[in-house]
C-alpha positions as CSV (number, residue, x, y, z in Angstrom):
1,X,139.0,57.8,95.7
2,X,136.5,54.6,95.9
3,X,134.6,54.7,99.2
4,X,132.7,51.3,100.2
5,X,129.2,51.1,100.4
6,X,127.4,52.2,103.8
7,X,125.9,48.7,104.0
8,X,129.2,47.0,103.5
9,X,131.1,48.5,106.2
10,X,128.6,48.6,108.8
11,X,128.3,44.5,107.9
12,X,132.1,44.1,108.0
13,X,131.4,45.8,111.6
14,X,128.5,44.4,112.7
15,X,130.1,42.8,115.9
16,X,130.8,46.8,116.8
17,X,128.2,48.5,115.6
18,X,125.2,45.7,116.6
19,X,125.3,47.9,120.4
20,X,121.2,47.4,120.8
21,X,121.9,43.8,122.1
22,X,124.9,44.4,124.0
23,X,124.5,44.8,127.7
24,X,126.0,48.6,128.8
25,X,129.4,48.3,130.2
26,X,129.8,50.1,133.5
27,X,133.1,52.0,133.9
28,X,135.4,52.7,136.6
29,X,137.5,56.0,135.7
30,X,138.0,58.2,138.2
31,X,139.8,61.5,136.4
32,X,140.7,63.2,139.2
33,X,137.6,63.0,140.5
34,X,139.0,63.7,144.1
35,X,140.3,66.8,142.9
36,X,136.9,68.6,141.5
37,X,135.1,66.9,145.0
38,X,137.4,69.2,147.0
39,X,137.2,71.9,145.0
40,X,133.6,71.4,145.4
41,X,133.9,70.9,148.8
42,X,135.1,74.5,149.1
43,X,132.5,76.0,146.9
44,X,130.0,74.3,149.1
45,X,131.2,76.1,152.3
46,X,131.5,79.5,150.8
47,X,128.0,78.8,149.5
48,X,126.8,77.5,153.1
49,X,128.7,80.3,154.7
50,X,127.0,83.0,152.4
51,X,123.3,84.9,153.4
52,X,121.3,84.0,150.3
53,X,118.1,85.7,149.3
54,X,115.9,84.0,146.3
55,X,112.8,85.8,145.3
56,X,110.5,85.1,142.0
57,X,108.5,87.8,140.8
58,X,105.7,87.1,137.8
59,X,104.7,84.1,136.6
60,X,104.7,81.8,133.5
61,X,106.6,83.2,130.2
62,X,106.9,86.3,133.0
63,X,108.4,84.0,135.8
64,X,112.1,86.1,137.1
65,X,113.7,84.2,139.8
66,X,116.9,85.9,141.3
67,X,119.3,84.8,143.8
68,X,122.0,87.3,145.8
69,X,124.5,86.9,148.7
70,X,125.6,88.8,151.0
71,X,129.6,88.7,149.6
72,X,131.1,88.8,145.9
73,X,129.1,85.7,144.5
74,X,127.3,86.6,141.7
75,X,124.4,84.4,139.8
76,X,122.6,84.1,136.6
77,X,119.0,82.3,136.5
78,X,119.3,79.3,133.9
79,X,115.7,78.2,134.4
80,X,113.2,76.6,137.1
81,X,111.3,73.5,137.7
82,X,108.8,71.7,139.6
83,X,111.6,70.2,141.6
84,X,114.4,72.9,141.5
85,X,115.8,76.4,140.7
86,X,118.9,76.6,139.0
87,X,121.8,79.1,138.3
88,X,124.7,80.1,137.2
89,X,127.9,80.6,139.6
90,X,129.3,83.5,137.7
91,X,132.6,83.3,137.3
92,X,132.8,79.7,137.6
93,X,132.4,76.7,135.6
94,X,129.3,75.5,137.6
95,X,125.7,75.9,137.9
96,X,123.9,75.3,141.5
97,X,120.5,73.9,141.8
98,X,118.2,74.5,144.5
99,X,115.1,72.7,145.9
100,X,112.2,74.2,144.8
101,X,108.7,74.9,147.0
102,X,107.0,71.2,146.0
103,X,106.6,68.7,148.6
104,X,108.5,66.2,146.7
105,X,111.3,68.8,145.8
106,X,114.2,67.7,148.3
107,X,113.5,63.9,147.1
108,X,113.4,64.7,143.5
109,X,116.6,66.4,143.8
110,X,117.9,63.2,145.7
111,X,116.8,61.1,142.7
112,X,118.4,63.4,140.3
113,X,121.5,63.1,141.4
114,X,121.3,59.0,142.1
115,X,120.2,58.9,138.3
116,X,123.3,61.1,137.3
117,X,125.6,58.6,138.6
118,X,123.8,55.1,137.5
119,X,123.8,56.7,133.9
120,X,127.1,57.7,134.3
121,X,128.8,54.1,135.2
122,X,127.3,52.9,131.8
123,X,129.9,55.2,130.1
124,X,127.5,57.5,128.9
125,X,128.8,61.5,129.6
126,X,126.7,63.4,132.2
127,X,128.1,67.0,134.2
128,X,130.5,67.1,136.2
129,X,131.1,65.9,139.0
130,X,128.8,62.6,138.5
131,X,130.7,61.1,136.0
132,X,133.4,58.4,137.4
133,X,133.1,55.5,140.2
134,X,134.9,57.4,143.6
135,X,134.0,56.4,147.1
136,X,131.2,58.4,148.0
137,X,127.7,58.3,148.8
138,X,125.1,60.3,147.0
139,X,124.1,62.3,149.6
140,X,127.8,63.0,149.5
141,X,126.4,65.0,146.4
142,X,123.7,67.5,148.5
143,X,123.9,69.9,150.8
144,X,122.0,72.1,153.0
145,X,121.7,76.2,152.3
146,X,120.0,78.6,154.4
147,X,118.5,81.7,153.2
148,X,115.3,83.5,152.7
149,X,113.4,81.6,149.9
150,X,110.4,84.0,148.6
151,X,110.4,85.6,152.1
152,X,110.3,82.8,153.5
153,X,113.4,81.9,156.6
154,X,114.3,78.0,155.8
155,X,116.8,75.7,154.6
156,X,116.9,73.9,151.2
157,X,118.4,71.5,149.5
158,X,120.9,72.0,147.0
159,X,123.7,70.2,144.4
160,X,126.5,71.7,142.2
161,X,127.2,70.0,138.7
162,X,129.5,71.1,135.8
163,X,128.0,74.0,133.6
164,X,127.3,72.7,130.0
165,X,127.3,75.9,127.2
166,X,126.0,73.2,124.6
167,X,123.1,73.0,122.3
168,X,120.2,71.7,124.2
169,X,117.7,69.2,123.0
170,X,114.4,71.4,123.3
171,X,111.7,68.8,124.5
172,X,108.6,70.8,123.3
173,X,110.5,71.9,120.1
174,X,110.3,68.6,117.8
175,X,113.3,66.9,119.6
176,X,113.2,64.1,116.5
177,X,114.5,67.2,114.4
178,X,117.5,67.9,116.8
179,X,120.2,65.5,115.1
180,X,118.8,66.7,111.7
181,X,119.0,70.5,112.5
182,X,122.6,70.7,114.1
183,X,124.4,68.0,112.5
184,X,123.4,66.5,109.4
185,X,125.3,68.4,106.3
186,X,127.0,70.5,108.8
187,X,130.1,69.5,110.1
188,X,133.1,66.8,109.7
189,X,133.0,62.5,109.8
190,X,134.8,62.4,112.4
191,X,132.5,64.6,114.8
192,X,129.6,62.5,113.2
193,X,131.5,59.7,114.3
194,X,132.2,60.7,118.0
195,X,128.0,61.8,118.1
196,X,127.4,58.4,116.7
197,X,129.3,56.7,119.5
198,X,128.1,58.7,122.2
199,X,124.2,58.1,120.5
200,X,124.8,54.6,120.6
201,X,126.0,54.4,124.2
202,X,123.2,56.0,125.3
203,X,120.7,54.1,123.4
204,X,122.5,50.7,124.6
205,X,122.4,52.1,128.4
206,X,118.2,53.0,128.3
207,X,117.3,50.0,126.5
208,X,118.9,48.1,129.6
209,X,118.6,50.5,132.5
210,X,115.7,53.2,131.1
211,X,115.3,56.7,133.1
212,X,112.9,59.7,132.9
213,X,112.6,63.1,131.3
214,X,115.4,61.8,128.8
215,X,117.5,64.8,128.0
216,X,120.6,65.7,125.5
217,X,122.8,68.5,125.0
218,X,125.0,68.5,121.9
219,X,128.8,69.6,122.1
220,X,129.1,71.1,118.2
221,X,132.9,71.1,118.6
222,X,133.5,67.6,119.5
223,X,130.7,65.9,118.7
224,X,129.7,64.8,122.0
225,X,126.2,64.2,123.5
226,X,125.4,64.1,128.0
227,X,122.7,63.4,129.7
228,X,121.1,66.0,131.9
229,X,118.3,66.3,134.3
230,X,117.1,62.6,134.6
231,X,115.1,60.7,136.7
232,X,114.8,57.6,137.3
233,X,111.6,56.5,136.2
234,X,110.6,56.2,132.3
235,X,107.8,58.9,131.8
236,X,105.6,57.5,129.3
237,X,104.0,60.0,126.9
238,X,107.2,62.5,127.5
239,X,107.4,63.2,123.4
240,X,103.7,62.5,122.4
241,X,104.2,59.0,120.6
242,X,107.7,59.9,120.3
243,X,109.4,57.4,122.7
244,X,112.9,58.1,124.0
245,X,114.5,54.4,122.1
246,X,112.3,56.0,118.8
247,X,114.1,59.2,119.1
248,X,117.4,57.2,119.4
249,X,116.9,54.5,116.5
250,X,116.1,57.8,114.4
251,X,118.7,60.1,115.0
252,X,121.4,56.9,115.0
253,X,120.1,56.1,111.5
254,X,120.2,60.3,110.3
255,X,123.9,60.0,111.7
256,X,124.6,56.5,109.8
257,X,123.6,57.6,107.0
258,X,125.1,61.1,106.9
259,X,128.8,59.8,108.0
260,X,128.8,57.7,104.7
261,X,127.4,61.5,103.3
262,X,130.2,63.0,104.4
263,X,133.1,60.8,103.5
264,X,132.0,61.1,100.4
265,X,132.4,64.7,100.1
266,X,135.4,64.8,102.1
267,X,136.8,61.8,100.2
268,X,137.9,60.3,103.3
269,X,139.8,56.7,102.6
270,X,137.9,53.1,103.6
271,X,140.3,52.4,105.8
272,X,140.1,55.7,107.8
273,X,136.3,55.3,107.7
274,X,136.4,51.9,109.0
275,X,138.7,53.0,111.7
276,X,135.9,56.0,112.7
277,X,133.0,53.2,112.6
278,X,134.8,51.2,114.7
279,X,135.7,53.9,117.2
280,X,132.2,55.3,117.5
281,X,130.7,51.8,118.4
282,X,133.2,50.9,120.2
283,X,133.1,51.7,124.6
């Protein structure tokens, strides 16, 4: 089966697949958004409701944080910031993050979330529940918890997003390697497509509206990439000379050239190809 030329299709394509000088299109889907904000909603009382004790012990590669309540809620530590603790609900699909001891912590965690949901209206995929457009503030987002923080009495802030079991983009681990190490050579053209449309959305989005501490995580099954833990200023410097829009071009052109790669061994038709180009440049 004859398979056209990689530089062929993308030309025959070029007013889909040209996304760097398209301006991001900002989405309105809602998904039954009101439906995971009461659930949510209920989480958030039982949470507010509970006694909570956090405590770290160690520090560094040693660093243990753990957090307990006073009723069956169980939780797993995922990791810890400047700005934040976070953990797993066990048991439910959702992780909670807490405020951490910096001054800035509360207003970091307000930017996070304000970030979350400006990426999110350019289509690009982010947790649950900041993707969609519904009526609500994004202080709507946060809550208060009291507890006993390190021994200390206080209240903190805290927000509840969508756990993600996906491969994450390592940031100290040579992130221009991360499209080349799970995808390339690995898995079908139509997943490549699906990465390459979720890629190019992204890159589209921060070449119009950039944020900081530009994060990824990889969903192998479907081929789909979200945002995680932004901010919303670009940090310069982030990957060395490794610039979040360099990472992009490069793993959009590993992708490009390894769906053509793949057709090829799964002699997949023009016409089918064509029809994934088109659907992975198009929003």
């Amino acid at each position: 089966m004859r398979i056209a030329s990689r530089n062929s299709l993308f030309q025959a394509n070029k007013n889909y697949f040209n996304v760097g000088n398209k301006e991001p299109i900002f989405i309105s889907s809602t998904f039954n958004m009101e439906i995971y904000m009461t659930t949510l909603s209920i989480l958030k009382e039982t949470l507010k409701s509970s006694e909570l004790t956090l405590s770290v012990e160690g520090m560094f590669s040693n660093k243990r944080v753990t957090l307990s309540a006073n009723n069956n809620m169980t939780f797993k530590w995922l990791g810890s910031g400047t700005n934040k603790n976070v953990f797993r609900i066990v048991g439910e699909p959702w992780v909670l993050a807490i405020a951490g001891m910096s001054k800035t912590a509360e207003g970091d965690i307000l930017d996070e979330v304000k970030t979350l949901r400006r990426i999110a209206k350019c289509g690009i995929k982010v947790p649950k529940p900041f993707q969609g457009n519904i009526s609500a503030t994004d202080k709507d987002f946060t809550f208060s918890l009291d507890g006993l923080w390190d021994d200390q009495a206080g209240s903190r802030m805290a927000f509840i997003q969508e756990y993600l079991p996906y491969i994450e983009m390592k940031k100290a681990n040579n992130p221009e390697n991360f499209v080349k190490l799970n995808i390339i050579g690995r898995t079908r053209t139509n997943i490549i497509a699906a990465a390459l449309r979720d890629l190019s959305k992204i890159q589209r989005a921060y070449k119009f509206t950039p944020w900081g501490d530009f994060q990824v995580m990889y969903n192998r099954s479907t081929g789909n990439f979200y945002v995680f833990d932004p901010m919303p200023t670009p940090n310069p410097g982030q990957f060395g000379l490794k610039t979040p829009d360099v990472l992009l071009k490069t793993w959009i052109k590993q992708l490009e050239d390894d769906l053509f790669a793949s057709a090829q061994r799964q002699r997949v038709s023009k016409s089918i190809l064509e029809r994934y180009i088109k659907e992975s440049t198009l929003v």
